[in-house]
BATI-465968 format. One record per residue: residue in one letter; y, z, x of N, C-alpha, C in turn. Coordinates in pm, whole numbers, plus 50000, padded with zeros to 5 digits. Each point is the difference from the previous one (the first is absolute). Layout:
BEGIN
('A' (Y Z X) (Y Z X) (Y Z X));
...
This chain:
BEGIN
('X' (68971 30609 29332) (49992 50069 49870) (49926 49915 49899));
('X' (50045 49905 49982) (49937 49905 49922) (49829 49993 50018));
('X' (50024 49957 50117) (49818 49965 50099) (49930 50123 49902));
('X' (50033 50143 50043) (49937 50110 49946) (49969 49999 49882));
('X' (50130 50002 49926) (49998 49959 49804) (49866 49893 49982));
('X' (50029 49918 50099) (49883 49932 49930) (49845 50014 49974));
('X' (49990 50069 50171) (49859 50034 49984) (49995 50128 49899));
('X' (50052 50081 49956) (49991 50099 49894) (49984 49936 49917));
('X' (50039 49931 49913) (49950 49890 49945) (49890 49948 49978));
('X' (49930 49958 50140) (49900 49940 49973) (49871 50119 49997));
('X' (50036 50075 49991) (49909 50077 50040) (49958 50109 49854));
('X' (50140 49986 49944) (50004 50073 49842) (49962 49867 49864));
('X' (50061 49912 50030) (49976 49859 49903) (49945 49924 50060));
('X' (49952 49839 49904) (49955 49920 50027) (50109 49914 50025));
('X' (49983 49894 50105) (50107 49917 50024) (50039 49911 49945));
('X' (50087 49948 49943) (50030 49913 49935) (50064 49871 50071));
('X' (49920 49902 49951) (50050 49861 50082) (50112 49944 49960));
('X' (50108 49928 50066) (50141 49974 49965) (49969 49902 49946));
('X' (50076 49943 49874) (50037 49888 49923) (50108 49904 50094));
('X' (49974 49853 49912) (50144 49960 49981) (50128 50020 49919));
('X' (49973 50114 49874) (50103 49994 49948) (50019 50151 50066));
('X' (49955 50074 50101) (50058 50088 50003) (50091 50042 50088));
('X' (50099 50115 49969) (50090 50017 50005) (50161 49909 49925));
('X' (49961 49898 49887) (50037 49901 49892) (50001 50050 49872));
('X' (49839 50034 50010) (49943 50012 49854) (49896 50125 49970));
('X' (49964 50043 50087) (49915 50127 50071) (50069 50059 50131));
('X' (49913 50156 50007) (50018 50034 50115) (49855 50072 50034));
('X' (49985 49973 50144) (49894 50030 50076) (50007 50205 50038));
('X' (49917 50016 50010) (49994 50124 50061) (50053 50013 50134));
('X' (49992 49941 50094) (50030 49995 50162) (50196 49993 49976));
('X' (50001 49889 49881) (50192 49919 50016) (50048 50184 49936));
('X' (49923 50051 49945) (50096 50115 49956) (49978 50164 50094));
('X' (49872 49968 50039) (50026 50130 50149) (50119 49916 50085));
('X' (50001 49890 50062) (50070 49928 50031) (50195 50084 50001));
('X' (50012 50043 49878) (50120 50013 49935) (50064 50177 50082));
('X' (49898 50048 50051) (50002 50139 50052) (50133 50031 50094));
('X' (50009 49924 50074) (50141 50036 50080) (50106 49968 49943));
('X' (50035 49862 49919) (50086 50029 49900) (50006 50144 49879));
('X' (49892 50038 49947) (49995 50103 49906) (50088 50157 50099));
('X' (49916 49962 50102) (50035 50168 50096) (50173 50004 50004));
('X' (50067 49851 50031) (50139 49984 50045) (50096 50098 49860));
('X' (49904 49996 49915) (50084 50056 49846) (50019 50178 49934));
('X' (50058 49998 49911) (50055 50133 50014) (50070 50029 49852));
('X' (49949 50089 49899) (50083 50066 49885) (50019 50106 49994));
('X' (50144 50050 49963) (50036 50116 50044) (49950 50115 49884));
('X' (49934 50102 50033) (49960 50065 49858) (50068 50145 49937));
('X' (49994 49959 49916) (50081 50068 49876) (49949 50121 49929));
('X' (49893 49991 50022) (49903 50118 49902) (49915 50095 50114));
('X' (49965 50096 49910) (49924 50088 50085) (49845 49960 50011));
('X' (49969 50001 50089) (49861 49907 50081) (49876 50092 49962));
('X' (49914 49942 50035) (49811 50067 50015) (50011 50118 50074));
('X' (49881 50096 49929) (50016 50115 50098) (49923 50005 50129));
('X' (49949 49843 50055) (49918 50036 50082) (50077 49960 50181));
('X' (49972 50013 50085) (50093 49996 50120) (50015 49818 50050));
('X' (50086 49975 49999) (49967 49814 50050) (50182 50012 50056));
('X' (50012 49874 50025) (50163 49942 50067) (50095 50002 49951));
('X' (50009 50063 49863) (50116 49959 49885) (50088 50137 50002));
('X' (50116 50025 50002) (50082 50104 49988) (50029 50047 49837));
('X' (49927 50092 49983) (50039 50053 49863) (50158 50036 49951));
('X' (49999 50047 49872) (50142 50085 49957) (49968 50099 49986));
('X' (49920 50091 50063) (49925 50109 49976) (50048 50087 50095));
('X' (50049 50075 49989) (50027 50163 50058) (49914 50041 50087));
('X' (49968 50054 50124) (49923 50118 50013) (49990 49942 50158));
('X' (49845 50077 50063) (49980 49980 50084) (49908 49868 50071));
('X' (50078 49939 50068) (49973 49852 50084) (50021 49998 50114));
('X' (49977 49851 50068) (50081 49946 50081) (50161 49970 50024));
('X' (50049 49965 49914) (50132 49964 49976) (50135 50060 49997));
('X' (50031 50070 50043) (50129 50088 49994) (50132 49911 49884));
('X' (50018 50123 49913) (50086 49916 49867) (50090 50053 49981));
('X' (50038 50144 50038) (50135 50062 49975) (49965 50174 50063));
('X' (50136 50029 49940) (49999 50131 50032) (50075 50065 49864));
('X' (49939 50151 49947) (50127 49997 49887) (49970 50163 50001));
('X' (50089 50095 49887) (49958 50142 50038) (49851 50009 49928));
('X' (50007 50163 50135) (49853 50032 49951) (49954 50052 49839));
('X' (49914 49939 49925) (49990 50086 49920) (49896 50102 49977));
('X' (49981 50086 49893) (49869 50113 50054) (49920 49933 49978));
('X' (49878 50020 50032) (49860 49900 49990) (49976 49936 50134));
('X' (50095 49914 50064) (49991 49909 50125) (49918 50059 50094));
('X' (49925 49924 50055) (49969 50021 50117) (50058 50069 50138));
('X' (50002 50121 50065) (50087 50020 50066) (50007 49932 50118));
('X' (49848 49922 50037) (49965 49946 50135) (50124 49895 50031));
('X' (50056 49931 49833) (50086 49899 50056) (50118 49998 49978));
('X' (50055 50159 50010) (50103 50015 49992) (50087 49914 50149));
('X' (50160 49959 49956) (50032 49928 50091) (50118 50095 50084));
('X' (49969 50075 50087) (50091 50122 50070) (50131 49958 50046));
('X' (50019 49852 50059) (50135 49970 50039) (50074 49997 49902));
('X' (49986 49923 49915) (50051 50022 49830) (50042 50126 49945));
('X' (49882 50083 50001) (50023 50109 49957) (50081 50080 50094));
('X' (50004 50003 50157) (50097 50091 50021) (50149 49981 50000));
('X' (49997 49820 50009) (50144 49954 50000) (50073 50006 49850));
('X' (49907 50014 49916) (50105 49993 49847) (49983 50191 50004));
('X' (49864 50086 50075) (49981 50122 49935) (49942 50048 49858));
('X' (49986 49872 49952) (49877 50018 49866) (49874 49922 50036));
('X' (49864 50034 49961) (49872 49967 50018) (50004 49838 49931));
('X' (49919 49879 50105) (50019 49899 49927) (49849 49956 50067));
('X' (49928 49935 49943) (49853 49962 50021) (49999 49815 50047));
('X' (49927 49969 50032) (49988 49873 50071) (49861 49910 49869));
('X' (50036 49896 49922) (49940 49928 49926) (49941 49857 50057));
('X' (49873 49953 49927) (49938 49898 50088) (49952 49897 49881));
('X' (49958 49896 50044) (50004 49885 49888) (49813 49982 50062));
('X' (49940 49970 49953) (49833 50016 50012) (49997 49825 50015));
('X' (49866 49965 50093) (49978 49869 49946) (49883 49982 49912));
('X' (50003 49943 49950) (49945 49973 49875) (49923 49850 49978));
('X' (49909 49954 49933) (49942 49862 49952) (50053 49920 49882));
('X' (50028 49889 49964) (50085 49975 49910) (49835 49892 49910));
('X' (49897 50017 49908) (49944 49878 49934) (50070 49918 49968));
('X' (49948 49890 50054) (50077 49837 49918) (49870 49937 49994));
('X' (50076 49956 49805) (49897 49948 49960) (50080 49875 49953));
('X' (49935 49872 50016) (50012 49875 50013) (49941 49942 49861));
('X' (50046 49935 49930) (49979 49916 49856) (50037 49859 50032));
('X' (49827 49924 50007) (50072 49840 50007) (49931 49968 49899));
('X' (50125 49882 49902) (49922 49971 49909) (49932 49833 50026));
('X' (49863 49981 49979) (49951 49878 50004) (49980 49933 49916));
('X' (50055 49981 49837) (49998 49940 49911) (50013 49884 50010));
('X' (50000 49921 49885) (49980 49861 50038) (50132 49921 50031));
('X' (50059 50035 49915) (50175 49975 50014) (50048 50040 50177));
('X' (49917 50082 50073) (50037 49999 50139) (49925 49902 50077));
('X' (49938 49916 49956) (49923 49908 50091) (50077 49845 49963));
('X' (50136 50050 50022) (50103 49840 49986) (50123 50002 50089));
('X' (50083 49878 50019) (50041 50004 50142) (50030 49837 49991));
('X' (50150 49991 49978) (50023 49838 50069) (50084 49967 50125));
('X' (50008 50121 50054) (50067 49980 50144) (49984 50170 50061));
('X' (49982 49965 50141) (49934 50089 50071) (49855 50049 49988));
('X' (49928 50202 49953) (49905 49988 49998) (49968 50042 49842));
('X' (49896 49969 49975) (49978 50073 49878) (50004 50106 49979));
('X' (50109 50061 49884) (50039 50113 49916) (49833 50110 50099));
('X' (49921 49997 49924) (49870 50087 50063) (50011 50035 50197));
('X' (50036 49861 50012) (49966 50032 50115) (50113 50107 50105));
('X' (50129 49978 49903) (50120 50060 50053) (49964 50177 49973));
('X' (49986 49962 49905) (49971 50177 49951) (49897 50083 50120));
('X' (49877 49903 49982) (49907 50030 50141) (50068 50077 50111));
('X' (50070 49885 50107) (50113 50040 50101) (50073 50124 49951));
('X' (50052 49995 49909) (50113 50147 49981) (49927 50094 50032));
('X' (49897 49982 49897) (49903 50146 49992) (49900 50043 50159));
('X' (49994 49920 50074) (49936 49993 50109) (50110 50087 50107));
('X' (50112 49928 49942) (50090 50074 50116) (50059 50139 49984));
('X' (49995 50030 49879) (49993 50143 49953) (49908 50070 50002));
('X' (49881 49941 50004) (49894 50071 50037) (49975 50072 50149));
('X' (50081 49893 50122) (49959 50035 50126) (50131 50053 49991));
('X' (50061 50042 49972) (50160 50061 50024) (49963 50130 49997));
('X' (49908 50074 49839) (49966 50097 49981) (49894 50066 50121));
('X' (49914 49906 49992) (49901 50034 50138) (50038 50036 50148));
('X' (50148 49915 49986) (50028 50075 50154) (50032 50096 49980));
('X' (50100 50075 49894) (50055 50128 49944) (49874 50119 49995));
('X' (49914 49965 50024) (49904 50088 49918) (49983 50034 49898));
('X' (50040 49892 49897) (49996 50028 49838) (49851 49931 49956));
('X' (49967 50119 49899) (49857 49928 49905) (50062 49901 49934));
('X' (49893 49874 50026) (50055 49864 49910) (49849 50014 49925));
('X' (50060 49944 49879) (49929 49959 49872) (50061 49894 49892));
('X' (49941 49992 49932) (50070 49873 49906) (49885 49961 49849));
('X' (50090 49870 50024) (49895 49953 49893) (50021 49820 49991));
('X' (49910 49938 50020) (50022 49819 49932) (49908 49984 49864));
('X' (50056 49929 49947) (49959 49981 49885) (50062 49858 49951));
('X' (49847 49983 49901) (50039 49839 49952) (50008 49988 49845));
('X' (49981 49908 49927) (50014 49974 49856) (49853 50085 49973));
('X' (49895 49985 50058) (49924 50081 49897) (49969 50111 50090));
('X' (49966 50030 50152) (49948 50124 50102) (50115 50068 50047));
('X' (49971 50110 50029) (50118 50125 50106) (49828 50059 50045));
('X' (50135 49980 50144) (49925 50065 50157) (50105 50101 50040));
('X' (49993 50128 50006) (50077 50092 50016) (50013 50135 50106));
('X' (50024 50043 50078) (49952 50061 50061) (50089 50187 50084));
('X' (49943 50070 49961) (50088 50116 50031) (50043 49980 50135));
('X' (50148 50054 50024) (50041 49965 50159) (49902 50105 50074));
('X' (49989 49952 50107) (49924 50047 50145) (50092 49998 50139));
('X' (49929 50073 50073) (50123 49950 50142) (49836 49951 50127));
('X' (50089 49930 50025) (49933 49913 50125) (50043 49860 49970));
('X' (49927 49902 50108) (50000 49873 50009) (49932 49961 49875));
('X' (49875 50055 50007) (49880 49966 49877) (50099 49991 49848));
('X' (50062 50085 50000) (50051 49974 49815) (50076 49870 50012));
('X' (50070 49982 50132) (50078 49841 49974) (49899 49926 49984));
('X' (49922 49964 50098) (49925 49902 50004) (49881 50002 49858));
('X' (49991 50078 49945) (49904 50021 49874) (50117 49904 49880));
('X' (50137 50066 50004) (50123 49893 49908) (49998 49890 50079));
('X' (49999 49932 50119) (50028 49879 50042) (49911 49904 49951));
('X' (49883 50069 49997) (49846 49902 49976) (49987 50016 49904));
('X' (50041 50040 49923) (49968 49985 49817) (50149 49891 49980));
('X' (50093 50012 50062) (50109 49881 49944) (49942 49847 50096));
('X' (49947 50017 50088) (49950 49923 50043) (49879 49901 49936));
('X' (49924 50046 49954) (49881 50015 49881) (50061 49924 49890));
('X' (50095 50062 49985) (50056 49933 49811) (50112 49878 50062));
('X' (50011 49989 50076) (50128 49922 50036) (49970 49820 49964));
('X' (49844 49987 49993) (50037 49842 49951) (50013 49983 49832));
('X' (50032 49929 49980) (50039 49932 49869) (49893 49978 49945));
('X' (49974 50060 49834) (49913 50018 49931) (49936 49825 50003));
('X' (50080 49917 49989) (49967 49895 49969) (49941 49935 50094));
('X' (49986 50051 50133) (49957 49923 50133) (49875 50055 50025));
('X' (49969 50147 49915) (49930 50058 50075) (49929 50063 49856));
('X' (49991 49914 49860) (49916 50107 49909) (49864 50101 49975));
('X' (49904 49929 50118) (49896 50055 49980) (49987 50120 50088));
('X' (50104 50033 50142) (50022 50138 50061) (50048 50029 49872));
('X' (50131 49983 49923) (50112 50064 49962) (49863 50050 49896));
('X' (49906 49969 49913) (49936 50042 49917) (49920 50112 50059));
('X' (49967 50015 50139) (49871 50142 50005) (50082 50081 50071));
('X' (50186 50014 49978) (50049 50080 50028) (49955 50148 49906));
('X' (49979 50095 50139) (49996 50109 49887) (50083 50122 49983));
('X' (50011 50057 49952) (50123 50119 49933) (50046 50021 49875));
('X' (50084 50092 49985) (50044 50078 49886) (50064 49832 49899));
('X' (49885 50031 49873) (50067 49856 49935) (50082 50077 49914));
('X' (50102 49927 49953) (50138 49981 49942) (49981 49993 49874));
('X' (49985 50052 49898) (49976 49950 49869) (50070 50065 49877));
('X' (50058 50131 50010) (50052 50076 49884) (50120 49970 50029));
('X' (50085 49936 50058) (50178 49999 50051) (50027 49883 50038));
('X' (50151 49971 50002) (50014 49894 50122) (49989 50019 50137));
('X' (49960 49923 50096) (49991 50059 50128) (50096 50071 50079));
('X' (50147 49941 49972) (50062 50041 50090) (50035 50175 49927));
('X' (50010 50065 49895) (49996 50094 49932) (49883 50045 50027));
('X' (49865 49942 49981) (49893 50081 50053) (49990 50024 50164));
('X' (50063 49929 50110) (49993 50066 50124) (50079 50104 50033));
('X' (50166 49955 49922) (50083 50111 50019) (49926 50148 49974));
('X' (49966 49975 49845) (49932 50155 49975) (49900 50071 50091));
('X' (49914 49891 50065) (49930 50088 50086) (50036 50024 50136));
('X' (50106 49942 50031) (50026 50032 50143) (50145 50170 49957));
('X' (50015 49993 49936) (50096 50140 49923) (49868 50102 49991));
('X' (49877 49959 50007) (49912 50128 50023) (49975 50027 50140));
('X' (49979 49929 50059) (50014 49988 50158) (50121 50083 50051));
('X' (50101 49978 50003) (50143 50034 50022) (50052 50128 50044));
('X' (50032 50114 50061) (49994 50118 50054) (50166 50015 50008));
('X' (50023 50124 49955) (50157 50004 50045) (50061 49982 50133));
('X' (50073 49952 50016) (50025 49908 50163) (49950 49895 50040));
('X' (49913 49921 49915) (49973 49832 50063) (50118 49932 50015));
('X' (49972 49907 50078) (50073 49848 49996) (49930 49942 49891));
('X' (50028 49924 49910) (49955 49889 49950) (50024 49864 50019));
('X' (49933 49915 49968) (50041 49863 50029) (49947 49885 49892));
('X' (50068 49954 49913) (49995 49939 49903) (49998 49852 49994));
('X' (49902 49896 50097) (50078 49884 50035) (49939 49879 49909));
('X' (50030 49917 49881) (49994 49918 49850) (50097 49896 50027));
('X' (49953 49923 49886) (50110 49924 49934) (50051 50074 49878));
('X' (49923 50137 49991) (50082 50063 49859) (49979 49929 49902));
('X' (49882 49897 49971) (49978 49935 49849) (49941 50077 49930));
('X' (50057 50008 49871) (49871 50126 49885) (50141 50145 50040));
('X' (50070 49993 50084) (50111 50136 49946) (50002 50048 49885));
('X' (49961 50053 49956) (50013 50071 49861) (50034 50175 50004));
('X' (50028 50028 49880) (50062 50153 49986) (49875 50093 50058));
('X' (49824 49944 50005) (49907 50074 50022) (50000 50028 50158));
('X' (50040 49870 50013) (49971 49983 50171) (50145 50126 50036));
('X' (50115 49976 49932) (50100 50034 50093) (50038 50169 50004));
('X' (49868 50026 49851) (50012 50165 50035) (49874 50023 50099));
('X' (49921 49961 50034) (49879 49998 50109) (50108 50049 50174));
('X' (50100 49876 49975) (50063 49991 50143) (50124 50121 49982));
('X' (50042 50044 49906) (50097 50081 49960) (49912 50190 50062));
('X' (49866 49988 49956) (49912 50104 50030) (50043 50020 50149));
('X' (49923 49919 50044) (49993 49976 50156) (50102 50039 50066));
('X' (50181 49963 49953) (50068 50018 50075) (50083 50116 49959));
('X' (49956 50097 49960) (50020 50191 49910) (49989 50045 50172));
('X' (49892 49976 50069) (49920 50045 50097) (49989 49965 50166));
('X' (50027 49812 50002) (49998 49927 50076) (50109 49917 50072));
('X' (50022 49987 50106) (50077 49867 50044) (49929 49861 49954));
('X' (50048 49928 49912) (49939 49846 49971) (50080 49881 50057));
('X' (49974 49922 50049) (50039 49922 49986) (49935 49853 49923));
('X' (50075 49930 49954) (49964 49860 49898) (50047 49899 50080));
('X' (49935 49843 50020) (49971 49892 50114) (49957 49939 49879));
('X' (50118 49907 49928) (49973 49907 49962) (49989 49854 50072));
('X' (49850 49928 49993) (50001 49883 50084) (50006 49890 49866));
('X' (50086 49935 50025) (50017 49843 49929) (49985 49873 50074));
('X' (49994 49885 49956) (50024 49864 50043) (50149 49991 49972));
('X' (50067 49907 50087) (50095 49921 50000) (50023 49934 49834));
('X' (49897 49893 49951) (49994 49903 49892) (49982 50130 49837));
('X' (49922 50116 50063) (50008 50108 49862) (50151 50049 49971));
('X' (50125 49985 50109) (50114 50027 49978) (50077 49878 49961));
('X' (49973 49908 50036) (50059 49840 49972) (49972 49875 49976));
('X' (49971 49940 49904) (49933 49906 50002) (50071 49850 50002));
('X' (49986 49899 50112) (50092 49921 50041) (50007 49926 49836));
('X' (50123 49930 50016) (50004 49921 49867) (49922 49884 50045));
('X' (50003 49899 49874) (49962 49881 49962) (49857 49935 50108));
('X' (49919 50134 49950) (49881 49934 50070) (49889 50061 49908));
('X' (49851 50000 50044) (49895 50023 49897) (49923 50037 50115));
('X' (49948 50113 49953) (49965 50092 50088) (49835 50027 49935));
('X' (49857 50020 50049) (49884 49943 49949) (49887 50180 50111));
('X' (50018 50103 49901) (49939 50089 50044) (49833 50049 49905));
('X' (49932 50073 50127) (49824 50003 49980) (49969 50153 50053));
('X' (49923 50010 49910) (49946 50135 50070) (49855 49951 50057));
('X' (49954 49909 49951) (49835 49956 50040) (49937 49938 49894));
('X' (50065 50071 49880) (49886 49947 49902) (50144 49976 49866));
('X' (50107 50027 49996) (50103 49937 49903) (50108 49917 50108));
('X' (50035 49913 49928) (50163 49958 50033) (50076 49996 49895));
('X' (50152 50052 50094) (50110 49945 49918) (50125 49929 50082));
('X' (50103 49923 49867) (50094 49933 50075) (50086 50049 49949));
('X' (50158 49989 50077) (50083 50100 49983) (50081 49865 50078));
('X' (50144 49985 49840) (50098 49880 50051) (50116 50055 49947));
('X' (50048 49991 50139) (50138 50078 50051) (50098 49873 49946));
('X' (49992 49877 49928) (50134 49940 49993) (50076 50039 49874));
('X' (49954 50106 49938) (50067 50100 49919) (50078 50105 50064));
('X' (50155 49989 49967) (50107 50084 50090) (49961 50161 49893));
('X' (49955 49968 49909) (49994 50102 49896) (49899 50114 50065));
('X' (49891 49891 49974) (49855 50054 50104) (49992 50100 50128));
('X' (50068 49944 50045) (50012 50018 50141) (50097 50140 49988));
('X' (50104 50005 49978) (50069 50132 49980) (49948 50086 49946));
('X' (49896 49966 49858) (49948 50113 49945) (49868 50053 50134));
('X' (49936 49927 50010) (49937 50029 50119) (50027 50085 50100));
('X' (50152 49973 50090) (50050 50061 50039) (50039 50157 49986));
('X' (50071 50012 49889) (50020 50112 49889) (49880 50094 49984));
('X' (49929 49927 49957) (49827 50116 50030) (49979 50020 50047));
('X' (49996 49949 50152) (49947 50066 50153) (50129 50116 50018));
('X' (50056 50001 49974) (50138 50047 50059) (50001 50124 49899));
('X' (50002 49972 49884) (49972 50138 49896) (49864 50105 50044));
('X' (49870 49912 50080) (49910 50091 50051) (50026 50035 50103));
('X' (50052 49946 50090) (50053 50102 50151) (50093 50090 49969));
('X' (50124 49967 49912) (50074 50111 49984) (49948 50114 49950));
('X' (49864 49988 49864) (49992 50130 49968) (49918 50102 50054));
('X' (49924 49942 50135) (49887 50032 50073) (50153 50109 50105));
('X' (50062 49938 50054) (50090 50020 50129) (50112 50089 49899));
('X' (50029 50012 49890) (50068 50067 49936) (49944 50156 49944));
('X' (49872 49985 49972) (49914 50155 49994) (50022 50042 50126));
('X' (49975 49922 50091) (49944 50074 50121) (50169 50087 50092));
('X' (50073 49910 50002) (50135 50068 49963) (50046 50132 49941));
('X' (49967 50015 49852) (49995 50087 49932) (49952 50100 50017));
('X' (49873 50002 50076) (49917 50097 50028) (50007 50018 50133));
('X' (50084 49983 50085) (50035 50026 50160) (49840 49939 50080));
('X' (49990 49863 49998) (49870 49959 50061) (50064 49862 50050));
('X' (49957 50006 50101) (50018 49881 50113) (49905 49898 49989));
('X' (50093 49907 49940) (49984 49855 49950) (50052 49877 50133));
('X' (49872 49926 49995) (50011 49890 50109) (49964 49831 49941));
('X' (50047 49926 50035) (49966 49859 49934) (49926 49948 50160));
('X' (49911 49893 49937) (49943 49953 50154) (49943 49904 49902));
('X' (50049 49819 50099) (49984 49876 49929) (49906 49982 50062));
('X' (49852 49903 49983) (49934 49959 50091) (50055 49941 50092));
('X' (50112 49969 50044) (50057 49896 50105) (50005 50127 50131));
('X' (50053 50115 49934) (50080 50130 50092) (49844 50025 50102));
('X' (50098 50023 50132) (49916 50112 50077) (49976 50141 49944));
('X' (49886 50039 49965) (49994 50103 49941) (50025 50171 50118));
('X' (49998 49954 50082) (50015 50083 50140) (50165 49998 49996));
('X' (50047 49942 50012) (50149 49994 49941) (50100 50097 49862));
('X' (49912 49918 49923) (50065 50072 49864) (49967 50180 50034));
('X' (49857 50025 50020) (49998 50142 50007) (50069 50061 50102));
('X' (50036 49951 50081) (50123 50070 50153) (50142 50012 49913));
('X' (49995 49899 49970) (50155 49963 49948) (50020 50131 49823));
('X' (49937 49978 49978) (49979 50111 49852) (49923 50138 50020));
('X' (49880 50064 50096) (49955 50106 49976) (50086 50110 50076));
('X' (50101 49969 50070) (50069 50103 50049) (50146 50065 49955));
('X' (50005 49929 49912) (50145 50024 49876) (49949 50121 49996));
């Protein structure tokens, strides 16, 4: 399977040569087809009424299918072909035979690549975790026969794309997260002739939400996977839209050190072109610190609550193949 994935691959993109920081600090195109038999092993159960077009997914939809769903009385209008006669002669009132259709479910995938996701002091980098999730939801949908689409997006570009069904729409999302996956700072003069939708009237994470809520079809999956920095009331009616219509789910990825910061040490962080130092032998410090990370996960995981949407935490340390087994089947 893999062998195959790949040459599709090579045959649709250009190849990309593996790093040393990757799968660390980047991810390669190959490490995330790679991810395909884990993605297939996965499974969310769906809630809403699906696409009208024919694929693997079992609708909530009435009528005529594959699926046999009940039996109940006849009413006028029905079909008489499916009337169900044992039924009907054993109760002696007319009762018809009902079917559940299969159906296509779009999932559309949101990774955010901001800059705040290209950090990481144990395991892989925030970016690169998100990568994996979204990879494995991507081939999950693909075995289903669901159109995948999405969107990545960074501090100033969004790459976005209406779901499709085939291999080709994954691999079109794999190689664009693949593409953006090194660190602005390792890599400024690609990161500069990136091209796409620039970012300029909004904040980003409010300006992707809004456009992936135009994308959006009654019955998607969604998939929301951030650090949730920039939450604001704009962003959270964007995601509030979305889920009138949609199954969402929200995948907050953090670091370990963004939830805790050890005491009595001095801690010396860079994006490329600033530093700062950050000294934990303040008990004061350090709790308020604490307190803020903890006030932003709660209110991210507390909307999503509110609004019946399936909320997941995933540390860079976590198997991300894990967390989604263990959480998408609740």
């Amino acid at each position: 399977m893999a062998a195959q994935l790949s040459s599709d691959a090579a045959k649709l993109f250009r190849p990309q040569p593996s790093t040393a920081g990757d799968g660390l600090v980047s991810s390669s195109l190959p490490s995330l087809i790679g991810l395909s038999a884990q993605g297939s092993r996965l499974s969310v159960p769906q809630r809403h009424v699906k696409a009208q077009q024919s694929g693997q997914r079992l609708s909530r939809l009435k009528g005529r299918g594959m699926e046999f769903d009940e039996v109940r009385p006849y009413i006028p209008g029905d079909d008489v072909r499916y009337l169900d006669w044992r039924v009907t002669a054993r109760t002696g009132k007319a009762h018809t035979k009902l079917f559940r259709e299969e159906r296509e479910r779009p999932i559309l995938v949101s990774v955010d690549y901001r800059s705040t996701m290209f950090f990481a002091t144990k395991g892989v980098f925030k970016s690169v975790q998100a990568a994996r999730l979204a990879a494995m939801l991507a081939w999950m949908g693909n075995r289903d026969g669901d159109r995948v689409g999405g969107q990545v997006f960074t501090d100033q570009m969004l790459h976005d794309y209406k779901p499709q069904k085939g291999r080709h729409s994954v691999l079109r999302l794999l190689n664009d997260l693949a593409e953006h996956s090194t660190p602005p700072w390792l890599d400024q003069q690609n990161h500069q002739n990136k091209t796409g939708e620039i970012i300029s009237d909004s904040p980003p994470l409010q300006h992707a939400y809004s456009r992936l809520a135009r994308h959006a079809r009654p019955g998607s999956m969604i998939v929301l996977i951030s650090d949730f920095r920039e939450w604001d009331t704009a962003t959270r009616l964007q995601v509030t839209r979305m889920a009138r219509h949609s199954d969402v789910i929200m995948i907050f990825v953090y670091d370990p050190l963004e939830a805790n910061l050890p005491a009595n040490r001095r801690f010396r962080f860079t994006d490329g072109k600033r530093q700062a130092v950050v000294d934990t032998h303040s008990d004061h410090s350090v709790q308020q610190y604490k307190q803020h990370f903890f006030n932003r996960k709660k209110n991210v995981e507390q909307f999503a609550r509110s609004n019946r949407l399936q909320f997941l935490s995933c540390l860079t340390t976590d198997n991300p193949y894990t967390v989604l087994l263990s959480n998408l089947s609740r």
